[in-house]
N, C-alpha and C positions, 0 to 999 in steps of 0.2 A: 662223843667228844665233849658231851656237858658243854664247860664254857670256859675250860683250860684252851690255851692255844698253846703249842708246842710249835717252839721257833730255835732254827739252827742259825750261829753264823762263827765264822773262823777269822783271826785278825792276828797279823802281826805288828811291832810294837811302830814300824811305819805309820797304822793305819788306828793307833790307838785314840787321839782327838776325833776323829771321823767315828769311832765306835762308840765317843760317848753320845756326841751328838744324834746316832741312830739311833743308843736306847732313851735317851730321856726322851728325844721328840716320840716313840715310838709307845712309850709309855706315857706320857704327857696326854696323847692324843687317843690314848684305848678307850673304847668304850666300856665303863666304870662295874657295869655287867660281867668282864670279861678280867681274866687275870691269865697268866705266861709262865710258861716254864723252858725258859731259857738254856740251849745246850750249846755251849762254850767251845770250840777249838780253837785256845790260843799259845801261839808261838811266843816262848820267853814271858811269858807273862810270871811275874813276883808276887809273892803274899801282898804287898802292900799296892802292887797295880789293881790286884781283885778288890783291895780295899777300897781304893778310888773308883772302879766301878760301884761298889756297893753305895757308896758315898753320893755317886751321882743321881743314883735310883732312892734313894732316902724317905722322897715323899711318898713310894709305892711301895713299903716295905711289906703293905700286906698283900700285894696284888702282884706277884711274883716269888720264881724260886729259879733254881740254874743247877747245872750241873758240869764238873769241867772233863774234858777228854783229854789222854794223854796222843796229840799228834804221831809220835815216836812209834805208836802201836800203829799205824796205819801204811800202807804203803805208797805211798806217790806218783810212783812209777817214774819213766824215762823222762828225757829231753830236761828243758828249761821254766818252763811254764812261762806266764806273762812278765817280762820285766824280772827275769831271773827269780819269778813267785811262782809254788806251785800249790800254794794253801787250798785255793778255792776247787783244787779236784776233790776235795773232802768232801764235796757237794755229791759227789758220788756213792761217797761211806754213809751220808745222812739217813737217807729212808732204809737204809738196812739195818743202821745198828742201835737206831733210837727208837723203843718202843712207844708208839704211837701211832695209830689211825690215818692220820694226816700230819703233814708236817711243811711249816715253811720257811725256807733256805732263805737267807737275806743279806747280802754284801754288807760290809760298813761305809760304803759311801755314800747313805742317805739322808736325809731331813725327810721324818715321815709328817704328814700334814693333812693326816686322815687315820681313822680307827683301821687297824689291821685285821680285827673281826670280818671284815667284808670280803678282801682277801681270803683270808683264814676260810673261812664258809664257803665261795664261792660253789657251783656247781658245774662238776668238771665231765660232765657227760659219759663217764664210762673211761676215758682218759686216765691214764696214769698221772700226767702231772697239768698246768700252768702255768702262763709266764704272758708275756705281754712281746708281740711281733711288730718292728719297728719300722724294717725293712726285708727285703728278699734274699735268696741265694747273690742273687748278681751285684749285691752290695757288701758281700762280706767277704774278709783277708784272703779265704781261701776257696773263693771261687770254681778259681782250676780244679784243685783237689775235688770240690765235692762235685764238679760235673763229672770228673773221673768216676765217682762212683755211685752215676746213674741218677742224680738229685740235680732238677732243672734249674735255669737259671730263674726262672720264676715263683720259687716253691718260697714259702714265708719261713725266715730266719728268725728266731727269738734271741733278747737277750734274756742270759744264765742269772743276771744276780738277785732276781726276784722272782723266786718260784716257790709255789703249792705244790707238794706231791701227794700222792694217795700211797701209803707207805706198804700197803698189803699190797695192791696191784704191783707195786715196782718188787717189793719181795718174792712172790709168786712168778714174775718171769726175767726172775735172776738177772738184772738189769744194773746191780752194781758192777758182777763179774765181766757182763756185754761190754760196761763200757773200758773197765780196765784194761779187759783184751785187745780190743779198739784201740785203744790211746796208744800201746805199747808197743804197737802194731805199726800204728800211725806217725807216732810222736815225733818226728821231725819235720812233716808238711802242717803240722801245726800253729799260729802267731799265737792264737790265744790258750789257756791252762784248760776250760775245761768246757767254754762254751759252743765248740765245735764238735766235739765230741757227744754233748747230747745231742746238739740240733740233728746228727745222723742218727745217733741210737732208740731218738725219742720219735725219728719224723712217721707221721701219721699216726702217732698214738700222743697228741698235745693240746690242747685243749687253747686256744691263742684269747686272749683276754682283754680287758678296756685299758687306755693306754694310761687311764689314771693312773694304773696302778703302777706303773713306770716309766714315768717323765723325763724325760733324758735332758740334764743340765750341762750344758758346756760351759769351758773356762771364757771362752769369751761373751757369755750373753749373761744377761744380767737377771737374778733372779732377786724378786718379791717377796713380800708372805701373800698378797693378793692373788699373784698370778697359781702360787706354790699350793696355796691353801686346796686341800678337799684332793690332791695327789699326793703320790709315795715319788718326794724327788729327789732322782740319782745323778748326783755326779758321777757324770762318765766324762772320758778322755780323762788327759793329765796336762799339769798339774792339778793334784785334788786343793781345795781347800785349805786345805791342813800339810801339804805340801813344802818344802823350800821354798819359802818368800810369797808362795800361794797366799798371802793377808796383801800383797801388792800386786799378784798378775793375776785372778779370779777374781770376777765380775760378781760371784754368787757370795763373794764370801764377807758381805757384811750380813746379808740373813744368817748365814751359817753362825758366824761372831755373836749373831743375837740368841740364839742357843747355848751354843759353846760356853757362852758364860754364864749359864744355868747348871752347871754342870761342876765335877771336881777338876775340870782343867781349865776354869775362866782365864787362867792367866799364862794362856800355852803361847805362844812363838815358835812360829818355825824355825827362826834362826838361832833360840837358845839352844843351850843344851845337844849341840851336833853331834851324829852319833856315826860309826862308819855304817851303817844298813842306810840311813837318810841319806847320804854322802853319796853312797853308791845308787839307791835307788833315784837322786838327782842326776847324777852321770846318766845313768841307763836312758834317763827322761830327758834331756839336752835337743834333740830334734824337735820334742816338744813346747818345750821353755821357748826357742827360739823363734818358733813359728809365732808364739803368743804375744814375744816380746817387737815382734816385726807385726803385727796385726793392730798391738796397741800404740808402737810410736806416732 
């Protein structure tokens, strides 16, 4: 592996402020040993979006490269995925179709605040992949389903958006195709796009890891650089950040703002520039908005 890392992540134009902030922190913070070769799946993305990525990586123009995928070739399969997204099954096509040793899958809704090298390295014991285990079977959407098939309620649940694979083990026992069959199979007792779908495909072949390495930020608690620093921190739940008016109902997002504007979109607003994918994916999020907006009156 030398001292290239190979890192997948897929975005659409929803989640494009959230993508710049996971590469600059993410490069900001690499150890200076190491450089990336970033593999791209993004949805609508423009010559001049790839520009403002490039724009926002500027100070690391030698310690990286990329390369883009065309979505359109891949298949998706059924159902809805989360929130009418079903990008992050791509997470599936990752370790098969990018040549690499190893490779790490990485959502865009992070503030990294630590070198990914360590990650990246990590030792995965024989394991196909890693990820960081948060909580159990008996805490996740689909409970029922997975007692249905035979996975206790106390078996450890990972979250999908930060994960190491070992790209030869999951090649070798065709674990793309497992899980597409799976999904396609399944895809209606599904909530989430892709994270259920491993947690069966991968259980007891996962390697469950330190929770540094994914922090889970909610919209309502408030994140630091103190507390953030020396972890990979995700916003999960919704609204993200970078969100519909997420600069006024997220607690996290003046650290996030203190990035953000190191970046080619210092001057982003959620409420300029409305678009019908934001609009919609506000609607979809409305249970959510309102629970936040009722926690903070």
């Amino acid at each position: 592996m030398a001292n290239n890392i190979d890192i997948a992540m897929c975005a659409d134009k929803n989640h494009v402020a959230g993508l710049h902030v996971t590469l600059y922190s993410l490069m900001h913070y690499l150890d200076v040993q190491y450089s990336v070769r970033f593999h791209f799946f993004l949805d609508k993305y423009s010559a001049k979006d790839l520009d403002d990525i490039k724009e926002t990586l500027r100070d690391f123009d030698d310690r990286y490269s990329y390369k883009i995928y065309k979505i359109s070739e891949f298949d998706l399969g059924k159902g809805k995925g989360l929130h009418g997204n079903k990008l992050s099954r791509l997470t599936f096509y990752g370790p098969q179709v990018i040549n690499s040793q190893r490779l790490l899958f990485l959502d865009v809704d992070l503030l990294i605040l630590m070198s990914v090298h360590e990650l990246f390295t990590e030792d995965l014991m024989g394991s196909v992949a890693g990820a960081v285990s948060m909580k159990t079977v008996k805490y996740a959407n689909e409970l029922a389903f997975l007692n249905e098939l035979g996975i206790s309620s106390d078996t450890r649940y990972f979250n999908a958006g930060i994960m190491v694979f070992d790209c030869e083990l999951w090649k070798g026992q065709d674990l793309t195709r497992k899980c597409l069959d799976f999904m396609d199979m399944h895809y209606s007792r599904f909530h989430s796009a892709d994270q259920t779908v491993l947690n069966v495909v991968l259980n007891n072949n996962m390697k469950f890891l330190g929770k540094k390495y994914n922090m889970h930020c909610y919209p309502d608690v408030a994140l630091t650089q103190e507390t953030g620093l020396g972890n990979i921190c995700h916003f999960v739940g919704s609204p993200k950040p970078w969100d519909l008016f997420g600069e006024y109902l997220h607690k996290g997002y003046p650290l996030f703002k203190e990035y953000l504007r190191k970046t080619s979109y210092s001057r982003y607003k959620s409420y300029e520039n409305l678009s019908y994918m934001k609009l919609k994916r506000a609607f979809l999020l409305s249970k959510q908005y309102l629970k936040i907006i009722k926690n903070t009156a």
